[in-house]
mmCIF file of the N, C-alpha and C atoms, coordinates in Angstrom:
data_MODEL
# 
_entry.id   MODEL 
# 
loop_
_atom_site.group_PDB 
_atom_site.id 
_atom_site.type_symbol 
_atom_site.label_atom_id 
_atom_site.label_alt_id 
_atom_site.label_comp_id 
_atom_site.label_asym_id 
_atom_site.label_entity_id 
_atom_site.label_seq_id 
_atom_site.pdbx_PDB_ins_code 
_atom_site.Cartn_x 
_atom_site.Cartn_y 
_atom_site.Cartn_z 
_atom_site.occupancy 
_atom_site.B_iso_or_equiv 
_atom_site.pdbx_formal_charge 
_atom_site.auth_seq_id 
_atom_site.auth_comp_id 
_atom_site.auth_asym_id 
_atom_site.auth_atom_id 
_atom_site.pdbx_PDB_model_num 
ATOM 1   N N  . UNK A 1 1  ? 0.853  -1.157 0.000  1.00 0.00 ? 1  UNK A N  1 
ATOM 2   C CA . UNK A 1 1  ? 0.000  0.000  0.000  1.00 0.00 ? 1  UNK A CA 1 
ATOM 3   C C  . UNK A 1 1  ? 0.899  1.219  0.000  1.00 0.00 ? 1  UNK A C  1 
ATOM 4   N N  . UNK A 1 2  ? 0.658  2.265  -1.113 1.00 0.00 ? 2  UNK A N  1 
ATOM 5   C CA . UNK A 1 2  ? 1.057  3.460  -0.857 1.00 0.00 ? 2  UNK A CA 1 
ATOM 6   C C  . UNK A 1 2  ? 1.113  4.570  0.062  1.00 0.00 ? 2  UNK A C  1 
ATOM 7   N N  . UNK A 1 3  ? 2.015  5.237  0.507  1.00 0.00 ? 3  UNK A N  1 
ATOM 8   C CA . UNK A 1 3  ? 1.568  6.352  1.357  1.00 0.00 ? 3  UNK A CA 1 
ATOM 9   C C  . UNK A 1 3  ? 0.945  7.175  0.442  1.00 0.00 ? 3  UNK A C  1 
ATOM 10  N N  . UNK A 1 4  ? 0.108  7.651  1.311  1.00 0.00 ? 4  UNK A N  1 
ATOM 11  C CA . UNK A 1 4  ? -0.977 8.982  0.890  1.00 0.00 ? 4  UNK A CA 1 
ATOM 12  C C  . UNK A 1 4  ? -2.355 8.263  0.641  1.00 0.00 ? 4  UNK A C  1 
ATOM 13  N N  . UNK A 1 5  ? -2.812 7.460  0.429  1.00 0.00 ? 5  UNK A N  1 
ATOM 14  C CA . UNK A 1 5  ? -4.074 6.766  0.082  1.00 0.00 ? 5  UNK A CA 1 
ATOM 15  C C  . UNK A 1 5  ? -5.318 6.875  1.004  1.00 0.00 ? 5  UNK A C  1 
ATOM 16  N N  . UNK A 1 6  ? -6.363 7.208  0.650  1.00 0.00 ? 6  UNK A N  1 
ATOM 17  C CA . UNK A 1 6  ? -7.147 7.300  1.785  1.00 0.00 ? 6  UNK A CA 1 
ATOM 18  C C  . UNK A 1 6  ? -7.314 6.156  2.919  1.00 0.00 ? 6  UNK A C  1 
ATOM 19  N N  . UNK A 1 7  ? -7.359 6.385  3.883  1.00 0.00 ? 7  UNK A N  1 
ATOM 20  C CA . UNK A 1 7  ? -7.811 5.432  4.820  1.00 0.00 ? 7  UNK A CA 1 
ATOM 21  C C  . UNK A 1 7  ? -6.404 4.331  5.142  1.00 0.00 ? 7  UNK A C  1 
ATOM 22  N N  . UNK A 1 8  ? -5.147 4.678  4.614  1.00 0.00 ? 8  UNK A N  1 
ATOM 23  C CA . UNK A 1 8  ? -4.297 4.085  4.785  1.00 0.00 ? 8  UNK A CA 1 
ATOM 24  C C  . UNK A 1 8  ? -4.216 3.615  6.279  1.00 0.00 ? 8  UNK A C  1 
ATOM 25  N N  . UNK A 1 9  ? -3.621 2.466  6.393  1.00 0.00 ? 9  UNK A N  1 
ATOM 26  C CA . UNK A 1 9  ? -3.503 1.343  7.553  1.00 0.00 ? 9  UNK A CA 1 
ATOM 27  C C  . UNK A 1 9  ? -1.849 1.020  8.002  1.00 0.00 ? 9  UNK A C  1 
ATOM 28  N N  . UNK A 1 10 ? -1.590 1.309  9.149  1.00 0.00 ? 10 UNK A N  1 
ATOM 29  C CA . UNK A 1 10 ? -0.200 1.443  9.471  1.00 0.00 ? 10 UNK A CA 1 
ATOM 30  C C  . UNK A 1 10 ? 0.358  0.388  11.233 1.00 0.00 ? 10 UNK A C  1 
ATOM 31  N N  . UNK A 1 11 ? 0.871  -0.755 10.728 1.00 0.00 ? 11 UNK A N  1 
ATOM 32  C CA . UNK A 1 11 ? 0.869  -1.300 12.240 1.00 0.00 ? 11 UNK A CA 1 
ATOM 33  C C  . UNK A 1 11 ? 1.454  -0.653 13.219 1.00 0.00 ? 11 UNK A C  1 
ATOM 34  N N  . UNK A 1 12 ? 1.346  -1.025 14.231 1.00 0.00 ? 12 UNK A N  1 
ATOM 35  C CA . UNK A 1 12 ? 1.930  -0.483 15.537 1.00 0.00 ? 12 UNK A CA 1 
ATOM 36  C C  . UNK A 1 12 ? 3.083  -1.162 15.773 1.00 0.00 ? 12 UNK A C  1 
ATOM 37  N N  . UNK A 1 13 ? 3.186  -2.186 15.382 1.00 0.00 ? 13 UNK A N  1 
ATOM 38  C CA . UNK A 1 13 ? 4.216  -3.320 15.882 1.00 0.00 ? 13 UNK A CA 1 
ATOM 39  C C  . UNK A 1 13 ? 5.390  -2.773 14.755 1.00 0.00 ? 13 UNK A C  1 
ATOM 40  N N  . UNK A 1 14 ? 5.056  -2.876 13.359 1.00 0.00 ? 14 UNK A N  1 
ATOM 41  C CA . UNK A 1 14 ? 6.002  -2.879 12.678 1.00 0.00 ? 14 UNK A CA 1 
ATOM 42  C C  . UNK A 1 14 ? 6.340  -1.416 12.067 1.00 0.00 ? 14 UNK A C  1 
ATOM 43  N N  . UNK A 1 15 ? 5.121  -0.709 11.821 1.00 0.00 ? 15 UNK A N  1 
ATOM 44  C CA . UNK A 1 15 ? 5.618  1.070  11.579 1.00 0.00 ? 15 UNK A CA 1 
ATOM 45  C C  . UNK A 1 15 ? 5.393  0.454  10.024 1.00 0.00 ? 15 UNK A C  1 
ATOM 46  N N  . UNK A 1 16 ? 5.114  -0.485 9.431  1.00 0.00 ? 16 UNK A N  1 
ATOM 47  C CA . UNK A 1 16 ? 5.018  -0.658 7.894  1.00 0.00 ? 16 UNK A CA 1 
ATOM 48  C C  . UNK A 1 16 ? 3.552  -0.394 7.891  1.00 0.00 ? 16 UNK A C  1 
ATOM 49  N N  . UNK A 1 17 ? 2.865  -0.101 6.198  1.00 0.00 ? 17 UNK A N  1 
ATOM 50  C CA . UNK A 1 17 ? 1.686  0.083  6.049  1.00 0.00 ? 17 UNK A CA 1 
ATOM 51  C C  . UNK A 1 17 ? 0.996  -1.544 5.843  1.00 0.00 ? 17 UNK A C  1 
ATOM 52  N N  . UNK A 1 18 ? 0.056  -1.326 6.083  1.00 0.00 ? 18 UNK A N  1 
ATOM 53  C CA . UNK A 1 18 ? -0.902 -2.798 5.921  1.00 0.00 ? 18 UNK A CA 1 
ATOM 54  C C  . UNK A 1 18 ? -1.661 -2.603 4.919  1.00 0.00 ? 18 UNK A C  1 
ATOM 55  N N  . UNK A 1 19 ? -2.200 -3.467 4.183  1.00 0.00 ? 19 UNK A N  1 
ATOM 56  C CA . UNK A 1 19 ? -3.482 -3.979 3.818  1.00 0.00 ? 19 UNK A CA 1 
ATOM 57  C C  . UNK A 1 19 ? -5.429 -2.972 4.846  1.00 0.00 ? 19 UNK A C  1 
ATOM 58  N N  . UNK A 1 20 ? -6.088 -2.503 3.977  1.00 0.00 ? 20 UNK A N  1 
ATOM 59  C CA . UNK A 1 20 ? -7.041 -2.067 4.627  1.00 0.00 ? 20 UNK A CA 1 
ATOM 60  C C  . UNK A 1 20 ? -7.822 -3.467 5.391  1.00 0.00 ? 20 UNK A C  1 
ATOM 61  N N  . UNK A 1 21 ? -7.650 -4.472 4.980  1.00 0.00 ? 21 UNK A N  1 
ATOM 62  C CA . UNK A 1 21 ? -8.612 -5.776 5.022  1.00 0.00 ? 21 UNK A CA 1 
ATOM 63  C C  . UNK A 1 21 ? -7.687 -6.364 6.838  1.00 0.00 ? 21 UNK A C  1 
ATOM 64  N N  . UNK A 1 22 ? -6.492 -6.069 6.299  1.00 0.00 ? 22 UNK A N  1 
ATOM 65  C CA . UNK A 1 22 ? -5.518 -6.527 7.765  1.00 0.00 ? 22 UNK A CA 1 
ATOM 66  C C  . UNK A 1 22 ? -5.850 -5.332 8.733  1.00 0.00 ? 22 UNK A C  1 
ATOM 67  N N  . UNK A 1 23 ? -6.233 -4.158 8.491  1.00 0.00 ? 23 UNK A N  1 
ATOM 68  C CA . UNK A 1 23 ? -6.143 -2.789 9.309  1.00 0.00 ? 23 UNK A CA 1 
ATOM 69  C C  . UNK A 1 23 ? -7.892 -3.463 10.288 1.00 0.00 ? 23 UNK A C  1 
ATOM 70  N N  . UNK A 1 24 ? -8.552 -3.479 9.253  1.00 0.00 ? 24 UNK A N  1 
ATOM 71  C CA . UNK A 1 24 ? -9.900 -3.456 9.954  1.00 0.00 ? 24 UNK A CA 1 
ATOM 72  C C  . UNK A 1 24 ? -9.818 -4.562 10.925 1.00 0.00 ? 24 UNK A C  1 
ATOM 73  N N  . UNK A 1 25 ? -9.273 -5.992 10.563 1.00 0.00 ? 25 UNK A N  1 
ATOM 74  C CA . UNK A 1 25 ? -9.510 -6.940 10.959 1.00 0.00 ? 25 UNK A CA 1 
ATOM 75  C C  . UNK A 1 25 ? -8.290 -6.704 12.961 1.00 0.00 ? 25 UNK A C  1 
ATOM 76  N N  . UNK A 1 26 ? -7.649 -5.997 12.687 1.00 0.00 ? 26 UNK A N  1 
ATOM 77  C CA . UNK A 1 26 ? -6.534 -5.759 13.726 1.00 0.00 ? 26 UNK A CA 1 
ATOM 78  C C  . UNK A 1 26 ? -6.703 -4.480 14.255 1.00 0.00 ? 26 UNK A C  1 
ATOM 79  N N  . UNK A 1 27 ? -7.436 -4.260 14.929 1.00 0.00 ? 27 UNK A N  1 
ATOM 80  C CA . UNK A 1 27 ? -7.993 -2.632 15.620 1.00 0.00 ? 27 UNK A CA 1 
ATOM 81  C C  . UNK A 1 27 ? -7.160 -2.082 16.425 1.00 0.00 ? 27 UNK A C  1 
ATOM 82  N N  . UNK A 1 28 ? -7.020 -3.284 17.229 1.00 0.00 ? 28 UNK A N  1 
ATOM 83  C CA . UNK A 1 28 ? -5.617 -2.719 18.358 1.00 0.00 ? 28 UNK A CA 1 
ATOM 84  C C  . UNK A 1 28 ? -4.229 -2.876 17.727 1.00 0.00 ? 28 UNK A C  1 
ATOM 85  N N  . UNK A 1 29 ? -4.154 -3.075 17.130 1.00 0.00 ? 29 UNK A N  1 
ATOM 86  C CA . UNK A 1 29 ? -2.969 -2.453 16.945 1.00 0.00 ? 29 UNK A CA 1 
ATOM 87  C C  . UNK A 1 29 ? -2.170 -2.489 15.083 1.00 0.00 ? 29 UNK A C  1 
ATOM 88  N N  . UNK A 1 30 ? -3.365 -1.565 15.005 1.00 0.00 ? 30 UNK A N  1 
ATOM 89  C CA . UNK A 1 30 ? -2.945 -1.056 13.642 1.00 0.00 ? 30 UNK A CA 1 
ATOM 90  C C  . UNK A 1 30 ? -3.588 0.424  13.946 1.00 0.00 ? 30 UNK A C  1 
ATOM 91  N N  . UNK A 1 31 ? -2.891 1.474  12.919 1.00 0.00 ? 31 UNK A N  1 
ATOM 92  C CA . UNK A 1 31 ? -3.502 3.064  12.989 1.00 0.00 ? 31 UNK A CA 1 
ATOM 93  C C  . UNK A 1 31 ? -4.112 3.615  11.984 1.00 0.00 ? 31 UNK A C  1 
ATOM 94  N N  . UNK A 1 32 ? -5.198 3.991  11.986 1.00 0.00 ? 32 UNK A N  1 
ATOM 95  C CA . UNK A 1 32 ? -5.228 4.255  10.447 1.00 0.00 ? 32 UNK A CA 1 
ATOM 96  C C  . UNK A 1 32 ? -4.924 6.372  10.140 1.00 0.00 ? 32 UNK A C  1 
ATOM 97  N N  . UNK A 1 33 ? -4.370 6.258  8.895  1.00 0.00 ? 33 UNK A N  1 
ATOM 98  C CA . UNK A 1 33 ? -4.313 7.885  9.499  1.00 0.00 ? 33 UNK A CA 1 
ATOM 99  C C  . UNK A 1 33 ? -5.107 8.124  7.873  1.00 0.00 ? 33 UNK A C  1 
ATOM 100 N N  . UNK A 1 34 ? -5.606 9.276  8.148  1.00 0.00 ? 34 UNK A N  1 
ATOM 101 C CA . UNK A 1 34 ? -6.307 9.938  7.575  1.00 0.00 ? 34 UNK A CA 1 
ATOM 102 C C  . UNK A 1 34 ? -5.461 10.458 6.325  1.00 0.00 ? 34 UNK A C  1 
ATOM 103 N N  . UNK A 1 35 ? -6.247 10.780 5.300  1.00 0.00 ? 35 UNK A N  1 
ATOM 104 C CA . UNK A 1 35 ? -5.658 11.219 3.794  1.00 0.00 ? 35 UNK A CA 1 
ATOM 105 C C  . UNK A 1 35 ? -5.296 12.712 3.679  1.00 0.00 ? 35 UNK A C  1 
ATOM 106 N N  . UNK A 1 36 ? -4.447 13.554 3.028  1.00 0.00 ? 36 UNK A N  1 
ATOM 107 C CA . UNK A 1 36 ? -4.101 14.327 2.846  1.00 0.00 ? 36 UNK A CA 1 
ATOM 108 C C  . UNK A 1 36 ? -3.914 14.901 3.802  1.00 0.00 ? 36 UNK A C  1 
ATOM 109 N N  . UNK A 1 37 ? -3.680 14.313 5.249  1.00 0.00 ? 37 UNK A N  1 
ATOM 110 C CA . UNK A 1 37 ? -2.650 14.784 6.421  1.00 0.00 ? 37 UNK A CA 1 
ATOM 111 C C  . UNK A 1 37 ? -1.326 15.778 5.893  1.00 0.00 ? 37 UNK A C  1 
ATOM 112 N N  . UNK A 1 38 ? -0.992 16.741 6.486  1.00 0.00 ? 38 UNK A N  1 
ATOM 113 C CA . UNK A 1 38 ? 0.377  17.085 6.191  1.00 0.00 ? 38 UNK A CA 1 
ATOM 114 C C  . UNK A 1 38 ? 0.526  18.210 7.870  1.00 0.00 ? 38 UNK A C  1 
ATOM 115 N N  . UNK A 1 39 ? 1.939  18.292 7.317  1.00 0.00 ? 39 UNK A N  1 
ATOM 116 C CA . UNK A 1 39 ? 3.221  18.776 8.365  1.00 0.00 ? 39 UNK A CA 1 
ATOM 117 C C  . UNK A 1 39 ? 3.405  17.296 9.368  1.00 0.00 ? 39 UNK A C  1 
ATOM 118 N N  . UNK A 1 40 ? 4.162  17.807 10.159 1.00 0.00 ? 40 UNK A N  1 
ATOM 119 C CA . UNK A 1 40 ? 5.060  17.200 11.105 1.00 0.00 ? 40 UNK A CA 1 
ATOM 120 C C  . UNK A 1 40 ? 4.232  16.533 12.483 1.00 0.00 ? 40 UNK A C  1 
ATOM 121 N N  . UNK A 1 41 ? 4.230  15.892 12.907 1.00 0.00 ? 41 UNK A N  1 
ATOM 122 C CA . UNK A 1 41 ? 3.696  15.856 14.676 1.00 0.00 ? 41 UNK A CA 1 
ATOM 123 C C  . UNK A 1 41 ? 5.464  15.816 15.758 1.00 0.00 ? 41 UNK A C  1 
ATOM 124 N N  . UNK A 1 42 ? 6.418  15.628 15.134 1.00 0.00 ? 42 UNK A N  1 
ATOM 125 C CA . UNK A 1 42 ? 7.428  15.885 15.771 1.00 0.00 ? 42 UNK A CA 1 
ATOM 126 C C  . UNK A 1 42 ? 8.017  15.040 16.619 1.00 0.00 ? 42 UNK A C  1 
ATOM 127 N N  . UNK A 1 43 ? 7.793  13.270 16.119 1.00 0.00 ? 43 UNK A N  1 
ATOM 128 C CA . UNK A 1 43 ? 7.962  12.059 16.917 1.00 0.00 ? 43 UNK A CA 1 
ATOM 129 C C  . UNK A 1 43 ? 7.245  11.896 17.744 1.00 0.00 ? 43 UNK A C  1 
ATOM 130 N N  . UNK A 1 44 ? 5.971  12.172 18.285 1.00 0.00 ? 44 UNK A N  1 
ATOM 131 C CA . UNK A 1 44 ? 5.515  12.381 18.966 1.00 0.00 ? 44 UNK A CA 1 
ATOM 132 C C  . UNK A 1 44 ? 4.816  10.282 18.953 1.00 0.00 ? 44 UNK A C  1 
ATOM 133 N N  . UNK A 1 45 ? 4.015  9.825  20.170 1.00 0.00 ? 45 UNK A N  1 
ATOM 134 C CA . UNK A 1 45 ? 3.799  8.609  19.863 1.00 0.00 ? 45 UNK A CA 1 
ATOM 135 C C  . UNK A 1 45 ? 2.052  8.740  20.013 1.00 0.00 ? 45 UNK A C  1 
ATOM 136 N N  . UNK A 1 46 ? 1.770  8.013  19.093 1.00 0.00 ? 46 UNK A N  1 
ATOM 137 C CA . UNK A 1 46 ? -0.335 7.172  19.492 1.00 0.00 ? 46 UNK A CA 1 
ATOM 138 C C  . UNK A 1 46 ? -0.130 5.862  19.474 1.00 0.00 ? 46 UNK A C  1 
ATOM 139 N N  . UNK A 1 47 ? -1.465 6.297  20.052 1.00 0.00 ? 47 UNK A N  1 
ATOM 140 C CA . UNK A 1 47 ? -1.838 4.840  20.429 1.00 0.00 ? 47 UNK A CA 1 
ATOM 141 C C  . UNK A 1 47 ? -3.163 4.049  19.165 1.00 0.00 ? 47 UNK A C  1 
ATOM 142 N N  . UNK A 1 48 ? -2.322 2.694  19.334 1.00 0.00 ? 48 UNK A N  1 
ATOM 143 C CA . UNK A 1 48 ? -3.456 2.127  18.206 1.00 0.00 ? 48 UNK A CA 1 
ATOM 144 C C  . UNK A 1 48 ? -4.285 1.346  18.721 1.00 0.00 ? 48 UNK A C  1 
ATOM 145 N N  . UNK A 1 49 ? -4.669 1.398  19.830 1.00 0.00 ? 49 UNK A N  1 
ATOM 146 C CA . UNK A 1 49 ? -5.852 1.550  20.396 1.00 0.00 ? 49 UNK A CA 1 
ATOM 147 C C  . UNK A 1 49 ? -7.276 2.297  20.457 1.00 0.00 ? 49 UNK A C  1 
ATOM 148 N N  . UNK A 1 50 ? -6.655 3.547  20.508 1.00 0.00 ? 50 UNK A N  1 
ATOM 149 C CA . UNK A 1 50 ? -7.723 4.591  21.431 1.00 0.00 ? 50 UNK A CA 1 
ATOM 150 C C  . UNK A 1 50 ? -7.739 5.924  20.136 1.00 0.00 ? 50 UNK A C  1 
ATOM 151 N N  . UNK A 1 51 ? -6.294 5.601  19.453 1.00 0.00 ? 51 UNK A N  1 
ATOM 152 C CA . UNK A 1 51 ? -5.795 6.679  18.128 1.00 0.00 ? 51 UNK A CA 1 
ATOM 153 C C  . UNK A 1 51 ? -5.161 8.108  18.775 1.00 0.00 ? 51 UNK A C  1 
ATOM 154 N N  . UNK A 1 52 ? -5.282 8.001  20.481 1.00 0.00 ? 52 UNK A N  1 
ATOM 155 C CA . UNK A 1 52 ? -4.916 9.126  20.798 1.00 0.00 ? 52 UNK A CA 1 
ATOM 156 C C  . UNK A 1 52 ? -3.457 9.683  20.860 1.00 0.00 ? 52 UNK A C  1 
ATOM 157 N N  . UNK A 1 53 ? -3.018 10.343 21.028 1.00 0.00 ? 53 UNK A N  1 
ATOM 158 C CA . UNK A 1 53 ? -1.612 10.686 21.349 1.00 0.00 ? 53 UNK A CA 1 
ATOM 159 C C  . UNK A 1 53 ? -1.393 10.243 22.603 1.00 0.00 ? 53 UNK A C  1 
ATOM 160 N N  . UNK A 1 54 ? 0.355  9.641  23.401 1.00 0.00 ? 54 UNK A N  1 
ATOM 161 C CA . UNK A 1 54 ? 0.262  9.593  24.450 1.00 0.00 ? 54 UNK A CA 1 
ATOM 162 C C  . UNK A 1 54 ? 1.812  10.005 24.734 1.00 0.00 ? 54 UNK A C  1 
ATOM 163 N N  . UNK A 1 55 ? 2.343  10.108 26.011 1.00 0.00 ? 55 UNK A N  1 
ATOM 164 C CA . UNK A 1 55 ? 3.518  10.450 26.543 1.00 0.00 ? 55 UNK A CA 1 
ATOM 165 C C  . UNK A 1 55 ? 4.285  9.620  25.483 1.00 0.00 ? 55 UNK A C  1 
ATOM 166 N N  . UNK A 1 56 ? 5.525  10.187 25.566 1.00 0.00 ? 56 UNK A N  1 
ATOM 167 C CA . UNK A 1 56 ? 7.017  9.330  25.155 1.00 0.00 ? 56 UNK A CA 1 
ATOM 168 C C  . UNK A 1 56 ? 7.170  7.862  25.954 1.00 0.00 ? 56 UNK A C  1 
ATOM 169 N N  . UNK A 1 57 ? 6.951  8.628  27.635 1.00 0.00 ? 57 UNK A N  1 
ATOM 170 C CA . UNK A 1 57 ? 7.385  7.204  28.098 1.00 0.00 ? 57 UNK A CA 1 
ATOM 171 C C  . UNK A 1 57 ? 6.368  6.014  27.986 1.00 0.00 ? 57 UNK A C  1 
ATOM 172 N N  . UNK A 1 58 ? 5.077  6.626  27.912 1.00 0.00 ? 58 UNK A N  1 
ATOM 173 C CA . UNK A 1 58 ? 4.247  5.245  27.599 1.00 0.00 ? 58 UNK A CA 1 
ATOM 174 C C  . UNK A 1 58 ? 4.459  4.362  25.949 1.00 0.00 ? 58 UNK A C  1 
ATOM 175 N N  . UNK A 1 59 ? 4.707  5.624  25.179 1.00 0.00 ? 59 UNK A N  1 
ATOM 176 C CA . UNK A 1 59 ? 5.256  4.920  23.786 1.00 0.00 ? 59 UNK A CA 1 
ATOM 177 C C  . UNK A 1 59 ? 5.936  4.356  23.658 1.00 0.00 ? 59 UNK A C  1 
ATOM 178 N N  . UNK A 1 60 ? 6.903  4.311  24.637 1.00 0.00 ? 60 UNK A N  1 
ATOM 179 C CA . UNK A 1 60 ? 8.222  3.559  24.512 1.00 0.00 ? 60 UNK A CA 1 
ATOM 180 C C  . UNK A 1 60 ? 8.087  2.568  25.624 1.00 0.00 ? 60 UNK A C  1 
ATOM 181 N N  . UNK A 1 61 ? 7.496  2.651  26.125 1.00 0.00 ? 61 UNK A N  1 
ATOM 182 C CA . UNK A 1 61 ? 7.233  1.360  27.552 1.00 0.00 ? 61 UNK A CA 1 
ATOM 183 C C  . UNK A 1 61 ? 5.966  0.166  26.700 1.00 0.00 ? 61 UNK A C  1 
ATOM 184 N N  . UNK A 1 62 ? 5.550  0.754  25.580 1.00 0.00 ? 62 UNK A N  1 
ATOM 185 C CA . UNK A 1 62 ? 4.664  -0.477 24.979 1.00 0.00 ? 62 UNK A CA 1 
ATOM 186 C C  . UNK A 1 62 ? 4.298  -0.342 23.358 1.00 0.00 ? 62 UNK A C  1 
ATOM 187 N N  . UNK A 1 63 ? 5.610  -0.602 23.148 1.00 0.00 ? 63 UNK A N  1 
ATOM 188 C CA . UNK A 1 63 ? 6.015  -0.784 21.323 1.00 0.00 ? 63 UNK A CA 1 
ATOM 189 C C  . UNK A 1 63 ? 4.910  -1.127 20.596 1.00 0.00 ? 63 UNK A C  1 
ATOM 190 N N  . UNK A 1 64 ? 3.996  -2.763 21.082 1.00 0.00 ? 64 UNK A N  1 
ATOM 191 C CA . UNK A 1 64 ? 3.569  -3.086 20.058 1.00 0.00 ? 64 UNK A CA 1 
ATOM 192 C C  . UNK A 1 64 ? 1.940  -2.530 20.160 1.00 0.00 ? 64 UNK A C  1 
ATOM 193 N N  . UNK A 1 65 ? 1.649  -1.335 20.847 1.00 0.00 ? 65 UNK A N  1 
ATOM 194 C CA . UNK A 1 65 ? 0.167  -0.694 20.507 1.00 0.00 ? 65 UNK A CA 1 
ATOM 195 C C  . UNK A 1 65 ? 0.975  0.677  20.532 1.00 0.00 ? 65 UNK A C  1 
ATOM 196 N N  . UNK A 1 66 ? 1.591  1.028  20.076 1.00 0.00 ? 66 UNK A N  1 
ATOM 197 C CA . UNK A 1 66 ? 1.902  2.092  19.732 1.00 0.00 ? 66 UNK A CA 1 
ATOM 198 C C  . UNK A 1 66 ? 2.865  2.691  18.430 1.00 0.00 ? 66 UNK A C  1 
ATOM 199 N N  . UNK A 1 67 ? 2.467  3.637  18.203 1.00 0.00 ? 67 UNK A N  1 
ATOM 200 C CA . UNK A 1 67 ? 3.305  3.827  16.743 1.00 0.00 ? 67 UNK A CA 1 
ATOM 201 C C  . UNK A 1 67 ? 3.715  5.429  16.851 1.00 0.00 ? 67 UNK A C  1 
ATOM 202 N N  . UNK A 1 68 ? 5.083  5.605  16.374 1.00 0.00 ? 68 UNK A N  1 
ATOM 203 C CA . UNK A 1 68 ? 5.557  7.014  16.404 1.00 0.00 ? 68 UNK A CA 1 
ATOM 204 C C  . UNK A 1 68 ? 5.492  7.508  14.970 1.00 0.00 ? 68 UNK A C  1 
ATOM 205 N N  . UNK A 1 69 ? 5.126  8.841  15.226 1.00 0.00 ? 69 UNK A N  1 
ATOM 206 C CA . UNK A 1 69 ? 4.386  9.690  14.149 1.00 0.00 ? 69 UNK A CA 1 
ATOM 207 C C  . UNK A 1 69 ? 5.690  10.342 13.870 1.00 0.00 ? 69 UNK A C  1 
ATOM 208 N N  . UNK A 1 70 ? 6.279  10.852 12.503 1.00 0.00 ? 70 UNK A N  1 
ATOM 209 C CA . UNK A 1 70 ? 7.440  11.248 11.981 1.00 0.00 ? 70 UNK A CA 1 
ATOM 210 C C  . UNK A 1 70 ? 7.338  12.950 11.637 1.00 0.00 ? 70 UNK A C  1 
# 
């Protein structure tokens, strides 16, 4: 899957894009981000859970539901 595509699907575990069919089927821990997003969030980490943003140290205390934003 390309970046930029609508509804694109991104794991938590691996930071690679998925399949929409693997995204839906894996809620917790895949992200989906929205299309024609732009600028930065600044490493910042979410959660592919809840989709929210959360601290550094929780991002980094639990790799595989979380994914850092570039």
């Amino acid at each position: 899957m390309s970046k930029g595509k609508s509804g694109s699907y991104r794991s938590a575990i691996s930071g690679r894009y998925v399949t929409t069919a693997h995204g839906r089927r894996s809620p917790g821990t895949t992200v989906r981000e929205a299309s024609g997003k732009s600028g930065s969030t600044g490493g910042s980490y979410r959660s592919a859970i809840s989709g929210r943003f959360v601290t550094s140290a929780h991002g980094k205390r639990s790799p595989s539901t979380t994914t850092r934003e570039k």
